[in-house]
DRENPAMAR-369674 format. One record per residue (C-alpha): residue in three letters; y, z, x. Coordinates in steps of 0.05 Angstrom, whole numbers, padded with zeros to 5 digits, always signed. Layout:
residues N
ALAYZX ...
//
This chain:
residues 209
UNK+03439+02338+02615 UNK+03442+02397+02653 UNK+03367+02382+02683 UNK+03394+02320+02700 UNK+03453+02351+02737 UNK+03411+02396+02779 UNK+03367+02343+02801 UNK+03425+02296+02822 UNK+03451+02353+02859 UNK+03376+02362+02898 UNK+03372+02296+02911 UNK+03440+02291+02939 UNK+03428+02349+02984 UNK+03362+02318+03012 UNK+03404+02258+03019 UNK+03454+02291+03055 UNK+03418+02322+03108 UNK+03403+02291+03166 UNK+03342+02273+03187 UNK+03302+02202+03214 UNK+03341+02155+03178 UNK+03408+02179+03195 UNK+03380+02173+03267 UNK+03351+02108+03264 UNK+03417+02077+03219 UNK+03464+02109+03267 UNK+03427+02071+03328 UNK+03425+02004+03292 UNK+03490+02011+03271 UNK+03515+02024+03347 UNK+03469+01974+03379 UNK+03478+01916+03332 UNK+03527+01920+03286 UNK+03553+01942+03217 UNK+03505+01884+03183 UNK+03444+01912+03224 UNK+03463+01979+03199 UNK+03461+01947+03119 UNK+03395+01918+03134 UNK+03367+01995+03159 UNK+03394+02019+03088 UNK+03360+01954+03053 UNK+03299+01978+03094 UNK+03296+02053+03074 UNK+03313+02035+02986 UNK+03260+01984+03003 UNK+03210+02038+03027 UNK+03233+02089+02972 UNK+03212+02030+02914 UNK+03151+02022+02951 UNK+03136+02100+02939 UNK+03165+02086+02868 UNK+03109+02042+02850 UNK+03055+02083+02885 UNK+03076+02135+02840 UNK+03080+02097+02770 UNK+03009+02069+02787 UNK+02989+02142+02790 UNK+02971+02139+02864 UNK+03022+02192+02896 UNK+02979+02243+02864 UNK+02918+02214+02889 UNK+02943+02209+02960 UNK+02969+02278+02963 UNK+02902+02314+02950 UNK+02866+02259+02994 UNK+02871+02296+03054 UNK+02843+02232+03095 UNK+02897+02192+03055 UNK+02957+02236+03060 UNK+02926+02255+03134 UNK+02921+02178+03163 UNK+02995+02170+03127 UNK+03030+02232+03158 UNK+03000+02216+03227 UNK+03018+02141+03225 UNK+03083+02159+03205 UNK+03089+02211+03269 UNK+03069+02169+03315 UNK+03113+02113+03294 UNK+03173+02158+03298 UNK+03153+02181+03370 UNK+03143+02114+03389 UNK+03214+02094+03363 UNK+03241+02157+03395 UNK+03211+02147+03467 UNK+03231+02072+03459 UNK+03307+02095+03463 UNK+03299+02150+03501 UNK+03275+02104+03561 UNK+03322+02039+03545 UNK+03355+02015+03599 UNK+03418+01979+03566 UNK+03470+02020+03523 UNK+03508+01996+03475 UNK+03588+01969+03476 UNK+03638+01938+03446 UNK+03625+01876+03496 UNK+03557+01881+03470 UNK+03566+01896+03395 UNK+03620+01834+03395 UNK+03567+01796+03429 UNK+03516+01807+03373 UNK+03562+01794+03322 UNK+03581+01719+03360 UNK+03508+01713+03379 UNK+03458+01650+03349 UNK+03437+01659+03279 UNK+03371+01665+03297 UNK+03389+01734+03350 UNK+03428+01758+03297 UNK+03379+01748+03241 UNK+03314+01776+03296 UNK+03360+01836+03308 UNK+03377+01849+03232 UNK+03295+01839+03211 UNK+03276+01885+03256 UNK+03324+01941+03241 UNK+03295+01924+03173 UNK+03228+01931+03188 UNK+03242+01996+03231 UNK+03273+02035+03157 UNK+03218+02002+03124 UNK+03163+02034+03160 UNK+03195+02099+03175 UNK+03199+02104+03106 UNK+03130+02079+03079 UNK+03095+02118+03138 UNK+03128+02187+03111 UNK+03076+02231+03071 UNK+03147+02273+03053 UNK+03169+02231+03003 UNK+03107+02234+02970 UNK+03116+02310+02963 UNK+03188+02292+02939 UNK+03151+02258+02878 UNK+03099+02299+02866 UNK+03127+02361+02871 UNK+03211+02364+02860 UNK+03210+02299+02804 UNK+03161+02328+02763 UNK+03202+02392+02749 UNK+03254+02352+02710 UNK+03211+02302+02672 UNK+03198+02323+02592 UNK+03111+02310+02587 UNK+03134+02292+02507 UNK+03169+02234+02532 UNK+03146+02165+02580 UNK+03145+02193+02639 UNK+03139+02125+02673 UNK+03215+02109+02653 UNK+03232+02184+02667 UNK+03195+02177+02736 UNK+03235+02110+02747 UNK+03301+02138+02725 UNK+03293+02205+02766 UNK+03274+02154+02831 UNK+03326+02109+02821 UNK+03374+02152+02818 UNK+03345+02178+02891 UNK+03350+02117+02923 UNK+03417+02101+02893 UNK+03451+02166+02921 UNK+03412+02149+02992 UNK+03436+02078+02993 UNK+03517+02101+02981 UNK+03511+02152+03025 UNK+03475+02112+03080 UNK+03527+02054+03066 UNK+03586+02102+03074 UNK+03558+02121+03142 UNK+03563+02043+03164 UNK+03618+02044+03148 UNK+03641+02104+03191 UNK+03597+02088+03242 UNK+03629+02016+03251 UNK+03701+02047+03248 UNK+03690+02100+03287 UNK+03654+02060+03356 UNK+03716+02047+03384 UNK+03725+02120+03401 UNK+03650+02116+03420 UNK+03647+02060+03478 UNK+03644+02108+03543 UNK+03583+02093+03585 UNK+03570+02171+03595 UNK+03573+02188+03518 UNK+03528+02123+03507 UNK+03478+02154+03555 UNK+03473+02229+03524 UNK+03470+02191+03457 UNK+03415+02145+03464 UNK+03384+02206+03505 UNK+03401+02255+03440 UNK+03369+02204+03381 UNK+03304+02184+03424 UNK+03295+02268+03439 UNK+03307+02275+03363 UNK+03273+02220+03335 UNK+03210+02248+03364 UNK+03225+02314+03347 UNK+03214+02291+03279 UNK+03156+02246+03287 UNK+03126+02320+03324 UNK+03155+02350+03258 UNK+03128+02300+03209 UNK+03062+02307+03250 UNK+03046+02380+03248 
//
């Protein structure tokens, strides 16, 4: 029980801290609304099952001492983030109110483009990082018992990852969406979308080196 504790606690902290995701949920969020913000989170727990089932099959291992594997994955990944970051660095619209209101009253099928591809954006940036494959190859396998299954203990230990990331991502929606009306000034608009593309490829550089 005590294991268990600790690892909650780990996993909360790497939760916690803030990193791609919190960048690319916070810009979703702002840009298109608290539903396009739920479909970033449905896109990262998506991405963290897909690394779920890499590992059960036994191929997290493999990948991680494939350095052409875990190589072509951690460069993928940077590049996508760099990509994502220049992409909002050099926007030319900011987000509003106006805006946000619009893409709430927008056609189903803007709404639905807008939430699919803040989908697919969580999804990738979180398939395309080699980091959580170090997560389960290296922290997980410190608090599973070798006497017991250690595909159930592997499943329990990762679900209880993504669970922790999808509150805590869900709470920050929620925030997010309460907090824009404070947020709509054109000038703090500009420094933000200048802040997350500068950071996002800060840590596509990061995931890179």
């Amino acid at each position: 029980m005590d294991s268990l504790l600790t690892y909650i606690s780990i996993a909360a902290m790497m939760v916690v801290i803030p990193g791609a995701d919190t960048m690319l949920l916070v810009k979703n969020t702002l840009s298109y609304g608290p539903k396009a913000g739920r479909y970033t989170v449905l896109g990262m727990a998506t991405g963290l099952s897909f690394w779920t089932l890499i590992a059960i099959l036994g191929l997290s291992v493999v990948i991680a001492k494939s350095t052409i594997l875990f190589s072509t994955i951690k460069y993928l990944g940077a590049a996508y983030l760099i990509y994502l970051g220049i992409k909002s660095f050099f926007a030319k619209s900011v987000f509003s109110l106006e805006e946000i209101q619009a893409h709430a009253n927008a056609p189903t099928n803007s709404s639905s483009r807008n939430n699919k591809k803040s989908f697919m954006q969580a999804l990738l940036s979180n398939v395309l990082n080699p980091k959580t494959v170090l997560v389960y190859i290296t922290i997980m396998p410190q608090f599973i018992a070798l006497n017991g299954n250690v595909n159930q203990q592997l499943i329990v230990l990762a679900s209880i990852l993504t669970l922790l990331a999808v509150l805590w991502f869900l709470i920050l929606v929620y925030v997010i969406d309460y907090a824009k009306k404070w947020l709509n000034h054109s000038k703090f608009q500009k420094v933000f979308q200048k802040s997350t593309g500068l950071l996002l490829i800060g840590f596509g550089v990061k995931t890179g080196i």
